[in-house]
The first five atom37 places (N, CA, C, CB, O) and aatype in JSON, in Angstrom:
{
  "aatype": [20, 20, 20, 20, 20, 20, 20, 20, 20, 20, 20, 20, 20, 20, 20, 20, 20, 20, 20, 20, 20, 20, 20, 20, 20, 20, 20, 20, 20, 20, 20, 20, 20, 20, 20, 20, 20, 20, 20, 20, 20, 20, 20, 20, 20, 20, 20, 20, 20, 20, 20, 20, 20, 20, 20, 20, 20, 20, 20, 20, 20],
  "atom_mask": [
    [1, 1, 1, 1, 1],
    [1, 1, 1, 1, 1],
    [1, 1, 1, 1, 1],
    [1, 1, 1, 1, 1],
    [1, 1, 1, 1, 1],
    [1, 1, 1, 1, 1],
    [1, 1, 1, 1, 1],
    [1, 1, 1, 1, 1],
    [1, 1, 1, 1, 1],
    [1, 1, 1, 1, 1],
    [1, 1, 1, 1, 1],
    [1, 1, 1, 1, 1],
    [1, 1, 1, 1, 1],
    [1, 1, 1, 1, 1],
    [1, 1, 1, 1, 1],
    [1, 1, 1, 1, 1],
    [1, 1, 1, 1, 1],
    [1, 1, 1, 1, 1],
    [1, 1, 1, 1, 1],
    [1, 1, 1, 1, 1],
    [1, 1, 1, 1, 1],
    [1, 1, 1, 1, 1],
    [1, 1, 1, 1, 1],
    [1, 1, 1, 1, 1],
    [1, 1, 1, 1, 1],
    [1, 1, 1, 1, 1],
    [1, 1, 1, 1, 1],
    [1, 1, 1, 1, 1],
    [1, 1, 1, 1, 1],
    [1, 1, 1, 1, 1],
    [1, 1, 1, 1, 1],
    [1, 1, 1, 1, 1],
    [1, 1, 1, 1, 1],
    [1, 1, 1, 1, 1],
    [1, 1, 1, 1, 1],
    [1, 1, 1, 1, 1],
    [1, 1, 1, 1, 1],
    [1, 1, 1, 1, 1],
    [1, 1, 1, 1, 1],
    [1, 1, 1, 1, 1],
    [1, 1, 1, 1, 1],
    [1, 1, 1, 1, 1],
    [1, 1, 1, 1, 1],
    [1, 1, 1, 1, 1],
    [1, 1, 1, 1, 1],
    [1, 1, 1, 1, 1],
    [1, 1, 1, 1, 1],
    [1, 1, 1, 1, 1],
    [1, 1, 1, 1, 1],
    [1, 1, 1, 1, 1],
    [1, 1, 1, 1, 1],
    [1, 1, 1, 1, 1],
    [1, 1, 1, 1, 1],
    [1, 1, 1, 1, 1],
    [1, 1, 1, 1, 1],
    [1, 1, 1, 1, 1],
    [1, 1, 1, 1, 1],
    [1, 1, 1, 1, 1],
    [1, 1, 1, 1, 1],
    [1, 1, 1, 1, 1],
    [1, 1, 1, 1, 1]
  ],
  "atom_positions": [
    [[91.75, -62.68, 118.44], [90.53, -62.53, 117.68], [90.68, -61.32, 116.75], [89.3, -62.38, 118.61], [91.36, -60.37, 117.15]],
    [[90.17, -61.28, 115.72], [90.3, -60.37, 114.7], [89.4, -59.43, 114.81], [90.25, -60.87, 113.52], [88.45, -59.85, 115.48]],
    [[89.25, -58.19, 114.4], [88.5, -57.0, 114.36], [88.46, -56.73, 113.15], [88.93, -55.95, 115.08], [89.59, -56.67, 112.69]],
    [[87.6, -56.52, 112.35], [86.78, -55.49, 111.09], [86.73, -54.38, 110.89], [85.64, -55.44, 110.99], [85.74, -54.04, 111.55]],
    [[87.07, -53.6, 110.47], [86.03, -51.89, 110.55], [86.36, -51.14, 109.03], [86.81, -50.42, 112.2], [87.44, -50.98, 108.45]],
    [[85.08, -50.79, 108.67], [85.36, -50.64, 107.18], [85.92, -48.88, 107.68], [83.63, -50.93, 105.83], [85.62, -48.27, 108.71]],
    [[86.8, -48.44, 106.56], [87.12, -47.45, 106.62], [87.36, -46.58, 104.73], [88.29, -47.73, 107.64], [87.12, -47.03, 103.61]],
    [[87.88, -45.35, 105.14], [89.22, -44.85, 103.98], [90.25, -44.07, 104.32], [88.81, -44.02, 102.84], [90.36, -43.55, 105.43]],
    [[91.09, -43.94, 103.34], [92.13, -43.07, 103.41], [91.99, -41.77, 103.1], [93.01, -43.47, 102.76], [91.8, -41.48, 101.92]],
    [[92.08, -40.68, 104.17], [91.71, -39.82, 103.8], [92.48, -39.13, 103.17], [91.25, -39.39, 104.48], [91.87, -38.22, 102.61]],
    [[93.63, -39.12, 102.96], [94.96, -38.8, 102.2], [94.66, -38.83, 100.71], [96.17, -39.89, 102.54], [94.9, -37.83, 100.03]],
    [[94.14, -39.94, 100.16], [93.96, -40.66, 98.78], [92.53, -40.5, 98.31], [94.31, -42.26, 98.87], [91.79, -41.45, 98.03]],
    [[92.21, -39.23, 98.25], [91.09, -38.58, 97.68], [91.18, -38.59, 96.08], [91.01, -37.12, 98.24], [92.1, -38.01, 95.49]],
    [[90.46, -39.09, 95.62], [90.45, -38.98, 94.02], [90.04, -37.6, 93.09], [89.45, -40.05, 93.59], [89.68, -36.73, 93.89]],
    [[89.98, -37.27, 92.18], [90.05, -36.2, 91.54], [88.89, -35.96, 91.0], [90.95, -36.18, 90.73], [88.72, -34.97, 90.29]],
    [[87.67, -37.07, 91.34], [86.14, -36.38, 91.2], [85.63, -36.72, 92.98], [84.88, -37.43, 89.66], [84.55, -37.29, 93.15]],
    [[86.21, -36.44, 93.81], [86.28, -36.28, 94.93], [85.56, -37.56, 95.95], [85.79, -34.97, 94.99], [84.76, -37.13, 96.79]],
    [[85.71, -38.59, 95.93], [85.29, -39.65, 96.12], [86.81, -40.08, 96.83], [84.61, -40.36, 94.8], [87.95, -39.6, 96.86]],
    [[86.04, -41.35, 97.41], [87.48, -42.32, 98.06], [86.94, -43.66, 98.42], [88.28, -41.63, 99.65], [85.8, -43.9, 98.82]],
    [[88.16, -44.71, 98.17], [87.48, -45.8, 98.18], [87.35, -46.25, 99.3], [87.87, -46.6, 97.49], [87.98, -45.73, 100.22]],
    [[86.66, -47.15, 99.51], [86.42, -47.76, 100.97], [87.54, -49.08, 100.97], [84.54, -48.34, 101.21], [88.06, -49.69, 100.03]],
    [[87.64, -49.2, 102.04], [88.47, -50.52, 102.71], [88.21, -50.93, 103.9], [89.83, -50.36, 102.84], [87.87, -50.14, 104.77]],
    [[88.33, -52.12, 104.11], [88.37, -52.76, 105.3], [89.35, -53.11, 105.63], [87.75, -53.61, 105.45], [90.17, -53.74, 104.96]],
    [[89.45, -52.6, 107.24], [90.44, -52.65, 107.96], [90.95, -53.99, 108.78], [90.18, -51.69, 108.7], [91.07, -53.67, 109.96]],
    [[91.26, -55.28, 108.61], [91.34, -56.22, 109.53], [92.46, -55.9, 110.66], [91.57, -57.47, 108.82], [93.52, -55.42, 110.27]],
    [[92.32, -56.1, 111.78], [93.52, -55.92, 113.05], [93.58, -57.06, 113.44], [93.28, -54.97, 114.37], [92.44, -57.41, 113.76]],
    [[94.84, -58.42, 113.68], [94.75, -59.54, 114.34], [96.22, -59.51, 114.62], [94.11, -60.77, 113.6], [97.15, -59.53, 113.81]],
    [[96.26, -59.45, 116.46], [97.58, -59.35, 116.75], [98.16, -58.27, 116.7], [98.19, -60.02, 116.14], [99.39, -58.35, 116.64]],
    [[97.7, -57.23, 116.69], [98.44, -55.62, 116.38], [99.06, -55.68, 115.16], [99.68, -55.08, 117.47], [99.93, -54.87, 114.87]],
    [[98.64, -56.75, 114.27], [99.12, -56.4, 112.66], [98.06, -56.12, 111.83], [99.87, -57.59, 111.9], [97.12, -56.89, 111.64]],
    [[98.21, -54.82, 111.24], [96.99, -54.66, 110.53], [97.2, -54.79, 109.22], [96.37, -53.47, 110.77], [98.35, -54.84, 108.78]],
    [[96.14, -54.86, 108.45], [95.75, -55.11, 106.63], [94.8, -54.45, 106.17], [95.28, -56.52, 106.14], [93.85, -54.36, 106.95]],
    [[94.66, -53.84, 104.98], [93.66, -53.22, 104.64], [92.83, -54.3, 103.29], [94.25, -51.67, 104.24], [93.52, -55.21, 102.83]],
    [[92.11, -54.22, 103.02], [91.34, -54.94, 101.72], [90.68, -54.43, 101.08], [90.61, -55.85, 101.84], [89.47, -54.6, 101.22]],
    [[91.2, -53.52, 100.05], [90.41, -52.96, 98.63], [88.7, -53.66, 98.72], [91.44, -53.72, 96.88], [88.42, -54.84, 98.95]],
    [[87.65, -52.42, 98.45], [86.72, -52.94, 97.77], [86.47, -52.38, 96.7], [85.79, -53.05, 98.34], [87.33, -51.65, 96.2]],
    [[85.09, -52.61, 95.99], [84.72, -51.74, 94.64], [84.11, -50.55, 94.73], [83.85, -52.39, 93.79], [83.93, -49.71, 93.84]],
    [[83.71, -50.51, 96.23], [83.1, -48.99, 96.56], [83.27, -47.96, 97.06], [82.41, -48.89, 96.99], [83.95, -47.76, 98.07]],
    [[82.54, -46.97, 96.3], [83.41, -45.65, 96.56], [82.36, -44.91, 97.67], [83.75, -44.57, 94.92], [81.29, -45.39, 98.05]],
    [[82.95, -43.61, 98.08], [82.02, -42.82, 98.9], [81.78, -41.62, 98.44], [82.41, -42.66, 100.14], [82.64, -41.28, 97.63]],
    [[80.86, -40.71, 98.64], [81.27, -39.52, 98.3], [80.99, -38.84, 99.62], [80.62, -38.96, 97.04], [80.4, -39.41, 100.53]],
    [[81.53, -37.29, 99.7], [81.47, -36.24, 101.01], [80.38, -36.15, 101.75], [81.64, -34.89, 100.69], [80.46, -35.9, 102.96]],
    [[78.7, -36.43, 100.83], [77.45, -37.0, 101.76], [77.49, -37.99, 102.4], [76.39, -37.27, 101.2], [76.84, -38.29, 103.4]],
    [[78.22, -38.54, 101.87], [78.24, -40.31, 103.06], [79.43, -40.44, 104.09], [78.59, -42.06, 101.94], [79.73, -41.45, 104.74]],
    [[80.01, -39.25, 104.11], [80.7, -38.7, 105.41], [80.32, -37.87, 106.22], [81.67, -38.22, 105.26], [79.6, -36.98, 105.77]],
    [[80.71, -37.85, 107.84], [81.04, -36.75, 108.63], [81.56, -35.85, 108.7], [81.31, -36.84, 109.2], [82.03, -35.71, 107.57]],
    [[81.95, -34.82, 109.44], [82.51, -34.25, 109.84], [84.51, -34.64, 109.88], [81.65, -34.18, 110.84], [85.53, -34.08, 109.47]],
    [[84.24, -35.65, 110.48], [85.4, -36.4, 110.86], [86.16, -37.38, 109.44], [84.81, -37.42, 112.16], [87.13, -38.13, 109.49]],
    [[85.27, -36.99, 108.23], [85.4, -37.99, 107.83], [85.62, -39.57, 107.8], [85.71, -37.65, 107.61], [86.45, -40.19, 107.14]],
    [[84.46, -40.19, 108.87], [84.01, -41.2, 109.11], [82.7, -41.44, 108.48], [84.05, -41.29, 110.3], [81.78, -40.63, 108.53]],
    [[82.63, -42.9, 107.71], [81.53, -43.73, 106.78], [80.29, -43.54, 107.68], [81.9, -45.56, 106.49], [80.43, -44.33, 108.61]],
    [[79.63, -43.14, 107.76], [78.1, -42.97, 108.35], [77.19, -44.33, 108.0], [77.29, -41.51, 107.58], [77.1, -44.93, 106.93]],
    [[76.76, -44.51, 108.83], [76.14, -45.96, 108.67], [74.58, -45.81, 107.98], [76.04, -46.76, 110.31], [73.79, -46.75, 108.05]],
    [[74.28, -44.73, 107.42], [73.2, -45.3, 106.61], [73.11, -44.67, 105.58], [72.0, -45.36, 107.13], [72.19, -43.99, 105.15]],
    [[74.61, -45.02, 104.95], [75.0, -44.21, 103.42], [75.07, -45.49, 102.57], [76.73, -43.19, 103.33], [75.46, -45.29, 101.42]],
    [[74.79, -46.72, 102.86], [74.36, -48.08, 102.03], [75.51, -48.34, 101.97], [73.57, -48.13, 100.61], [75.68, -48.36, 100.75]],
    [[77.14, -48.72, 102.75], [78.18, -49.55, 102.44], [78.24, -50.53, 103.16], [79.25, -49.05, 102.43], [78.82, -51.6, 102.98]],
    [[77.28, -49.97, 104.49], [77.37, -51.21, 105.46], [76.75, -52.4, 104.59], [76.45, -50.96, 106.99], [77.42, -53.37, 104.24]],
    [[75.16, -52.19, 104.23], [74.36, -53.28, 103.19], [75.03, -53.79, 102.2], [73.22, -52.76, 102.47], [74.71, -54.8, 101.57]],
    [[76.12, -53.02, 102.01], [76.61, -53.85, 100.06], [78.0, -54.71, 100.7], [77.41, -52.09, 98.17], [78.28, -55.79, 100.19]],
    [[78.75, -54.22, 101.68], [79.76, -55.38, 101.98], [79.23, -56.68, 103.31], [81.3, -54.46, 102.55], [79.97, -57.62, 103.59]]
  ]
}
């Protein structure tokens, strides 16, 4: 069974300080990532830099 989890790279920070989001699929211990069109910025993160769920990416994908 496959697993979801939207994420980013925290490595690949852009230069007006944003990063894009992706979703992570896992099926079989092979993973894939899938480009979307949306970006985040440092308010719609943690600490941990983890997507906070009521920064509106969950609603738009």
């Amino acid at each position: 069974m496959a697993t979801f989890k939207i994420c980013i790279n925290k490595q690949k920070e852009k230069s007006d300080h944003t990063w894009n989001v992706k979703i992570c699929v896992t099926h079989f211990r092979d993973i894939a990532y899938i480009g979307t069109n949306d970006y985040v910025t440092l308010k719609s993160l943690n600490k941990k830099k983890d997507i906070l769920e009521d920064s509106g990416i969950y609603a738009s994908i």
